[in-house]
C-alpha positions in Angstrom: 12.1 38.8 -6.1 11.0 35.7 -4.7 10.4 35.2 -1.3 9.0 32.1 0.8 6.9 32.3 4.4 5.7 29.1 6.5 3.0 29.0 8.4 0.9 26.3 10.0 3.3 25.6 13.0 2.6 25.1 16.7 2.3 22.6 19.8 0.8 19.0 19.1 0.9 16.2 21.5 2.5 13.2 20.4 0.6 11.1 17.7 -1.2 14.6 17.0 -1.1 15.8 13.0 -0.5 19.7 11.7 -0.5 20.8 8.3 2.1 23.4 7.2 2.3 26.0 4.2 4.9 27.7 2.1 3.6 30.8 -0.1 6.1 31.7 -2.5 6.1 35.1 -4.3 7.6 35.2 -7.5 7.2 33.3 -11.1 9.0 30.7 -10.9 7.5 28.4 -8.6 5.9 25.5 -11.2 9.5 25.1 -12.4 10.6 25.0 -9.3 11.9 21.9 -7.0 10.5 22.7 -3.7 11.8 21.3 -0.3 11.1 21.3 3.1 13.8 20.9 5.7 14.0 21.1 9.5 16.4 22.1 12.1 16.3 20.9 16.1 17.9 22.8 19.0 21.4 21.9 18.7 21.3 20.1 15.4 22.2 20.6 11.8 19.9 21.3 9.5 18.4 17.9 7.7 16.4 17.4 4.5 12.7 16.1 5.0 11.3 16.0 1.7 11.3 17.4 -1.8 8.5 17.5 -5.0 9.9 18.6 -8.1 8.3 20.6 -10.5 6.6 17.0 -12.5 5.3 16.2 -9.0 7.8 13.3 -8.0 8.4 13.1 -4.2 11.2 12.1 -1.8 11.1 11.3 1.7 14.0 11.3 4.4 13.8 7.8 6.5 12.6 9.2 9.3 9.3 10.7 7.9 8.1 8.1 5.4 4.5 6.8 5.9 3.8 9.9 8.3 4.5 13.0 6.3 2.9 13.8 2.8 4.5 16.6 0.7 2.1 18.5 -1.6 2.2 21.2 -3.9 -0.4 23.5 -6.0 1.3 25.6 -8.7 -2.2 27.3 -9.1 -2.0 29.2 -6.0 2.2 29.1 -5.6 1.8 26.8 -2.3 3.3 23.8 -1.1 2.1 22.0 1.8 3.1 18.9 4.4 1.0 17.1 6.7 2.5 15.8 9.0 1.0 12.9 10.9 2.0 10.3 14.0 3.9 12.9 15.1 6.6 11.9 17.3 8.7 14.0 20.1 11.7 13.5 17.8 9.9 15.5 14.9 10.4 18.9 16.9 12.0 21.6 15.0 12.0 24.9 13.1 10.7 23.7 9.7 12.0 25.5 6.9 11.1 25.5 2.9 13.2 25.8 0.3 13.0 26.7 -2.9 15.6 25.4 -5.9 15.9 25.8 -9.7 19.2 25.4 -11.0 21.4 27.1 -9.2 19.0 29.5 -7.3 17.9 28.7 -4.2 16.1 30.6 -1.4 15.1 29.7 1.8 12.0 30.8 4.2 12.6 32.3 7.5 11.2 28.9 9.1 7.9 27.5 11.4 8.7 26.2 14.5 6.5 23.0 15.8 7.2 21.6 18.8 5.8 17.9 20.0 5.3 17.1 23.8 2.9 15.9 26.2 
């Protein structure tokens, strides 16, 4: 069964950084596309990034230059900093695992940005 947990979210002032982590149980995280995707009060859910299992990476608009996906299939983790963070960037952050038709989602981080 594989299962995914964040962690690494909190509070940050404006222009502050935080790091966050996805664990992923399982076997088939190295052949795995992994994503992260957030979700603020009263929106839809939207994509942030993705690294695929070769280690190419895409970035929604709105993060590019500021956040840096990551992954290390040694230790079944992918990370994001997240830097120049802005109040706009506050959300439940969730990550998301996909290979082929299989895709499984983690229960989410919040981090919220404010002075």
């Amino acid at each position: 069964q594989v299962q995914l947990v964040e962690s690494g979210g909190g509070f940050v002032q404006p222009g502050g950084s935080l790091r966050l982590s996805c664990a992923v149980s399982g076997t088939i995280f190295s052949s795995a596309a992994m994503n992260w995707f957030r979700q603020a009060p009263g929106n839809q859910r939207e994509f942030v990034a993705v690294i695929g299992s070769s280690g190419y990476t895409i970035y929604a608009d709105s993060v590019k230059g500021r956040f840096t996906i990551s992954r290390d299939n040694a230790k079944n983790m992918m990370y994001m900093q997240m830097n120049s963070l802005k109040p706009e960037d506050t959300a439940i952050y969730y990550c998301k695992l996909v290979r082929g038709n299989f895709e499984v989602w983690g229960q989410g981080t919040p981090v919220t940005v404010s002075s």
